[in-house]
C-alpha positions, 0 to 999 in steps of 0.5 A, spaced: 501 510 514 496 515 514 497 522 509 492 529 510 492 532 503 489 539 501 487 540 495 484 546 491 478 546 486 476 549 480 470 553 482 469 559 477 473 564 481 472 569 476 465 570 478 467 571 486 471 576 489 476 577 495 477 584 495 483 583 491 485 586 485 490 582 481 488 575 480 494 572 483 489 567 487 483 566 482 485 558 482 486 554 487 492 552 491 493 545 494 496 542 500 496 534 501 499 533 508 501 526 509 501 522 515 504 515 516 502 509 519 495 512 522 491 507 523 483 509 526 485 511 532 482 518 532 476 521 534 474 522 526 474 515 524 472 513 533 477 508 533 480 508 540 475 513 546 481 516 549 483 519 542 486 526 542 485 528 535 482 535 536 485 539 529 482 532 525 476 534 528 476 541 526 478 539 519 473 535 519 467 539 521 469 544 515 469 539 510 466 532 507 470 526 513 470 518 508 468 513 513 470 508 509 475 508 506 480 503 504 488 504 501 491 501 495 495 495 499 496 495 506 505 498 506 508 504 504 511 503 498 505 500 493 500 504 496 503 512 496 506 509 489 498 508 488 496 514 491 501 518 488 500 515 480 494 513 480 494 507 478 492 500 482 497 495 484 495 490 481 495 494 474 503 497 476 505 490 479 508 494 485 504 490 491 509 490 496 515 492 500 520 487 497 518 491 490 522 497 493 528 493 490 526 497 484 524 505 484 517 507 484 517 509 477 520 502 474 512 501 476 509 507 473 513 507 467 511 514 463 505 515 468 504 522 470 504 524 478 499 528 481 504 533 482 507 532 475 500 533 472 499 540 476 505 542 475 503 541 467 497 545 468 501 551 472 501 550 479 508 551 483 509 544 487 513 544 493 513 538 498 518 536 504 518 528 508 515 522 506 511 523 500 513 518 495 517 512 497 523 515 496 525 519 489 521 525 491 526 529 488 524 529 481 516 530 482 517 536 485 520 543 483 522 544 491 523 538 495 525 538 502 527 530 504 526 527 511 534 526 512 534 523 520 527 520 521 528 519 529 530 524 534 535 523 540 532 518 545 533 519 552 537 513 556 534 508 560 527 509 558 522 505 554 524 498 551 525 496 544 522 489 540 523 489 532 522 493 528 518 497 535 520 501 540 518 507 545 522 512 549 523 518 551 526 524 547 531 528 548 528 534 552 530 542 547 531 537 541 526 538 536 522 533 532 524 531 525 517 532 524 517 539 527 522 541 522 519 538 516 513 543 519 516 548 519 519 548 512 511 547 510 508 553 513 514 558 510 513 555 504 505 556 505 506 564 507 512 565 502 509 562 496 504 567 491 499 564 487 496 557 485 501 551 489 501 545 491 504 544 498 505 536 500 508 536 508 509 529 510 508 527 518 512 521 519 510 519 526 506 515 528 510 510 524 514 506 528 519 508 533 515 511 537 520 516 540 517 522 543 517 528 547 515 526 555 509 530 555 505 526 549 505 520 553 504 523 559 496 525 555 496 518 555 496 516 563 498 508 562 494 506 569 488 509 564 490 506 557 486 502 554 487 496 551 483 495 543 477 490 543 481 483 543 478 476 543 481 470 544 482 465 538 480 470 534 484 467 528 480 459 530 476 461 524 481 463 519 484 458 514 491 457 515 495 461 510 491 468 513 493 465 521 500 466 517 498 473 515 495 474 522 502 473 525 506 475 519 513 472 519 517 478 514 518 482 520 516 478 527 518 472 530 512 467 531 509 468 537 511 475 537 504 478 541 505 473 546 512 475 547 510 482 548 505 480 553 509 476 557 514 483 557 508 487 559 510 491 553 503 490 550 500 496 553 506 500 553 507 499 544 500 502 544 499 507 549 506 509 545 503 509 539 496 514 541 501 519 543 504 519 536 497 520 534 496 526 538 503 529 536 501 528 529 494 532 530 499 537 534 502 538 527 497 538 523 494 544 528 500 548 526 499 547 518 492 548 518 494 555 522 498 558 518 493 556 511 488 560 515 492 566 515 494 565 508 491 568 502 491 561 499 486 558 505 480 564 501 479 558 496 484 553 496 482 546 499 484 541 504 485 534 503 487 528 509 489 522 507 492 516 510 496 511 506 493 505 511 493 503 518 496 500 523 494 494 528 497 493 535 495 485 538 488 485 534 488 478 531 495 477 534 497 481 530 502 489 529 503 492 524 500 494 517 501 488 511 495 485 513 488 485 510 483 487 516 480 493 516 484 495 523 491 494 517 487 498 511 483 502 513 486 509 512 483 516 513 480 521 507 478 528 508 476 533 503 475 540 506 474 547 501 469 551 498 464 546 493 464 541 499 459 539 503 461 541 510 461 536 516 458 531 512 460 524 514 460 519 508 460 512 510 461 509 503 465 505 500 471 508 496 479 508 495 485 513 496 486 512 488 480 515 487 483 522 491 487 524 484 481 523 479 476 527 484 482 533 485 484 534 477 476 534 476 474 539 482 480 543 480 478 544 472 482 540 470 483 534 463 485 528 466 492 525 464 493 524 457 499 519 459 496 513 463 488 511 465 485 513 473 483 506 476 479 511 481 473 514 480 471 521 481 467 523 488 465 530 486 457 527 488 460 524 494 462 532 496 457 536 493 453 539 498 446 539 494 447 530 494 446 528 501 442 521 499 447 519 493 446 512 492 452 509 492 455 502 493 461 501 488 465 496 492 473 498 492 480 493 491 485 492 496 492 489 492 497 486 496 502 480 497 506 478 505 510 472 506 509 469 499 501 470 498 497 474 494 491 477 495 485 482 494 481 485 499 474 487 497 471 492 501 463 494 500 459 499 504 457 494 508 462 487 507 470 486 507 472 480 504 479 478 503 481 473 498 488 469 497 490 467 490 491 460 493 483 460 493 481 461 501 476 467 503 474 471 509 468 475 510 465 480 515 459 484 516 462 491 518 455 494 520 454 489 525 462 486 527 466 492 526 472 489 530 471 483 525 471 477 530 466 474 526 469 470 520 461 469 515 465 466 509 462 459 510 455 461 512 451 458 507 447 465 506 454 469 505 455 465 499 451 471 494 455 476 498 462 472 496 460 471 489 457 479 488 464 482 491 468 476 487 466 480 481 471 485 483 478 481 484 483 483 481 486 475 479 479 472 479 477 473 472 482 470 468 479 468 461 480 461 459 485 464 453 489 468 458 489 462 464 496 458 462 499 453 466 506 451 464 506 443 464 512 439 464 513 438 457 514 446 457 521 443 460 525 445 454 530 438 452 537 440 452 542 437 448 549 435 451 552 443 449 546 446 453 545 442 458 554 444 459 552 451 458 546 451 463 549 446 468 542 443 471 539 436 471 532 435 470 527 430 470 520 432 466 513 430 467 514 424 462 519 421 468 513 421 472 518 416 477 523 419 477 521 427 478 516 423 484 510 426 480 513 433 480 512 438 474 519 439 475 525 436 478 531 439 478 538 439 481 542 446 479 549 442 479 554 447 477 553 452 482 552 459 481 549 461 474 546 454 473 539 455 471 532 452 468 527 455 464 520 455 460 517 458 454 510 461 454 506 464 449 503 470 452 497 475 450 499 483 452 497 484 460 499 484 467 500 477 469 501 473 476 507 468 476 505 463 481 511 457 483 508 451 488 515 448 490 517 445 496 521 450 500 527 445 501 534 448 504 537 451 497 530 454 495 532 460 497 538 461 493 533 460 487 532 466 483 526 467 478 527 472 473 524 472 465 524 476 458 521 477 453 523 472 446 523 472 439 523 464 438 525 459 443 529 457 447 534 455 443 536 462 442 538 464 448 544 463 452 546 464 459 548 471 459 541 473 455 539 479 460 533 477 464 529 481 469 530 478 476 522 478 479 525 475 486 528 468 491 523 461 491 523 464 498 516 461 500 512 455 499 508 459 493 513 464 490 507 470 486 511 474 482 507 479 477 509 480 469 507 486 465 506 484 457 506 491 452 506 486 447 504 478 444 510 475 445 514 469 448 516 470 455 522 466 458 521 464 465 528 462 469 529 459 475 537 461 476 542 457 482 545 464 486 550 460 490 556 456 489 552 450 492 548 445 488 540 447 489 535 442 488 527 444 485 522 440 486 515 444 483 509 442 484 506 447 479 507 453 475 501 458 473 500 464 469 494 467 470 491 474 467 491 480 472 484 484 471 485 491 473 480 495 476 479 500 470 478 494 465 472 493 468 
């Protein structure tokens, strides 16, 4: 999802003056106008020649356009719960959909919004559509929801495959978007004094419904198609042809099928009305700013929370590491800002909340670290040659694997947790056809941008594999209490050659667990197992105890960290303390479940601020 955020700077407005007496608008105000699911089909980031984007460009040319910009994790709920608080996925936990189990705020605990802080520094905050993933409501003093997402569609027109869709809308009704905008722009012209406003434009996120006219901007017998080449995934390790393909929201074969249908086309043309029809939005937001007293020294910032792929790779959607997926769009335009200026390095949408507080003036949050950095030299008129080549780090976990983007001025390279790699060289392969991993001369450029992984520095203290004699040995009461037999690594005949082997024999509520000794940290949980037939009714929760695991019963509350419902189940714990964690692996169901787990791993998180 692509987000515009306006934000105001702190610039010694004591010293200028508007011709205005009082001093209600001596400190800036802030309007972040958000746009989901943008990928760089825009005639800013020139993902697509048939873009029509003309109000992305007038902000553009008023203010600094970051070329290469990547998102926290390639979704919506980790990355706006990143952008929002600041902190990295890999730090928070939150690194996929499937979090959203639980509200954004489980993960960033105590943590200062970026809302919340201005608040606390006397801004007036309103916002109205999807800002946060939900939960919006307590972070702003007025917050308008985005209640119906979809207009009414007209009959007999489009086609619809998953979660994808185009049609026509229902002609005089108005868009939920337009509604939202329009909320926005009276609070805009009513609102006195420094605020910050927050407008979230939900299209082009998927259904792709809209008025007649959009799609009519963009003829069909002229579309064209994104750059593709045949087996463009030949060259991937196997595990991210899965993620090419991605099987959480499509069915295998699901590119195949479209072109089959002759939808192919169709969903992307669809797709770049819904762009222009977000552009229309933001031309009618950036109006009412410029007829306001806010727009004399406030400032406007666009971001998007990252972007969207339409058959590259064969892939459609977000979720995924190519740079068509996490490419996001990052505009800062006001007074202080360089104005047309292009910056083609390396940054991250976290840096947005450091370099807004330090423009405006004011004391980064006492509640919690930053994981971004400060870009005020990157917008700073007088530094048009700043030397600058800080790699940044994408999180994200899809269909079971955990991964970490990194990207540099020049390379983005993804690793999985499991150990495969990609690279490319963006300058000279933009569309990413070129696999470079196993080149001998990228072996440096690997290693150098490794240095940034989120998971692959672990120190050998923080590294603990959980063997078989970790397998605590029941006595005849627990193994009633538990209801589980199992056969550990000295049994290696019996257990096959397995760390575990387990049958769960009493239904639903029959477990078997594993202590560990743990120093403070963020910790990924990594279960190899054999995806059997009841491995998905197995669910993996954990806890924090004082001794063993003598002391703790069935009923001991454990936090669910989610199903064995891949091949290699990754889950993350968050340690405050030095502690012993309880590791259970829980029957759901009435019928008996079998685990055969081949290993169990804990390795150390490093976040990006600890480096």
């Amino acid at each position: 999802m692509k987000l515009l955020v306006t934000f105001g700077c702190c610039l010694f407005l004591s010293e200028i003056g508007f011709g205005r007496e009082d001093n209600t608008y001596q400190k800036p105000s802030v309007l972040m106008v958000n746009i989901d699911d943008l990928n760089d089909w825009t005639t800013v980031l020139r993902g697509h020649p048939q873009a029509i984007t003309p109000n992305l460009d007038r902000l553009a040319k008023r203010g600094t356009v970051f070329t290469n910009t990547i998102c926290p994790s390639p979704v919506c709920f980790p990355s706006r719960t990143a952008i929002y608080s600041g902190i990295h996925p890999s730090k928070s936990g939150a690194v996929s959909n499937f979090n959203w189990a639980k509200e954004w705020k489980f993960y960033t605990k105590n943590a200062r919004t970026l809302p919340k802080h201005l608040a606390d520094n006397g801004w007036a905050t309103y916002a109205c559509g999807k800002n946060l993933h939900g939960r919006n409501d307590s972070e702003f003093e007025e917050y308008l929801p985005l209640k119906k997402k979809e207009p009414t569609k007209l009959p007999g027109v489009g086609f619809s495959s998953g979660p994808l869709g185009w049609a026509y809308a229902k002609p005089g009704e108005k868009m939920p978007d337009e509604l939202m905008v329009d909320w926005g722009i009276k609070k805009i012209q009513s609102s006195e004094g420094h605020s910050l406003f927050c407008v979230g434009i939900y299209k082009p996120h998927v259904k792709w419904i809209l008025p007649k006219r959009f799609f009519e901007m963009h003829p069909l017998n002229k579309f064209q198609m994104p750059k593709m080449q045949n087996n463009d995934i030949g060259d991937l390790p196997e595990r991210l042809k899965l993620l090419a393909r991605n099987k959480a929201k499509f069915d295998k074969g699901y590119h195949q099928k479209l072109v089959d249908a002759g939808q192919d086309k169709n969903f992307a043309r669809a797709y770049l009305a819904a762009v222009t029809f977000a552009d229309e939005q933001l031309g009618r937001l950036l109006d009412a700013w410029d007829a306001s007293p806010h727009s004399k020294n406030g400032y406007i910032v666009l971001w998007s929370d990252h972007g969207f792929m339409l058959g590259e790779k064969g892939g459609w959607g977000k979720f995924k590491p190519w740079y068509d997926s996490c490419r996001s769009h990052f505009i800062i335009a006001g007074p202080g800002v360089a104005k047309d200026r292009r910056c083609d390095h390396a940054v991250s949408l976290l840096d947005l909340y450091p370099t807004l507080v330090s423009e405006m003036g004011i004391e980064l949050p006492k509640t919690h670290v930053l994981d971004g950095r400060n870009l005020s030299k990157l917008i700073d008129p007088d530094e048009s040659e700043l030397e600058w080549d800080k790699p940044v780090v994408m999180s994200h976990e899809e269909d079971g694997v955990r991964y970490d983007v990194v990207l540099s001025n020049q390379y983005r390279m993804t690793r999985l947790i499991t150990g495969e790699v990609e690279l490319y060289d963006l300058r000279n392969d933009p569309h990413e056809f070129r696999n470079i991993a196993a080149k001998k001369e990228s072996q440096a450029v690997i290693d150098k941008l490794s240095e940034h992984l989120t998971f692959s520095v672990p120190r050998v203290e923080s590294r603990v594999k959980l063997e078989a004699e970790s397998v605590a040995r029941q006595t005849s009461a627990e193994y009633r209490s538990r209801g589980n037999y199992h056969y550990v690594g000295s049994s290696r005949q019996a257990s096959g050659g397995k760390v575990l082997s387990a049958a769960l024999i009493k239904g639903a509520g029959s477990y078997v667990e594993f202590v560990v000794d743990m120093a403070p940290g963020t910790y990924q949980l990594s279960i190899g197992h054999e995806a059997g037939k009841t491995a998905s009714q197995i669910e993996v929760s954990y806890a924090i105890v004082e001794n063993d695991a003598a002391q703790v019963s069935a009923s001991y509350k454990t936090a669910t960290l989610g199903k064995l419902s891949q091949e290699i189940a990754l889950k993350s714990i968050r340690i405050e303390e030095a502690n012993k964690v309880l590791i259970r692996l829980k029957n759901t169901k009435k019928s008996k479940a079998v685990i055969n787990v081949d290993f169990f791993e804990l390795t150390r998180i490093v976040s990006p601020s600890d480096k």
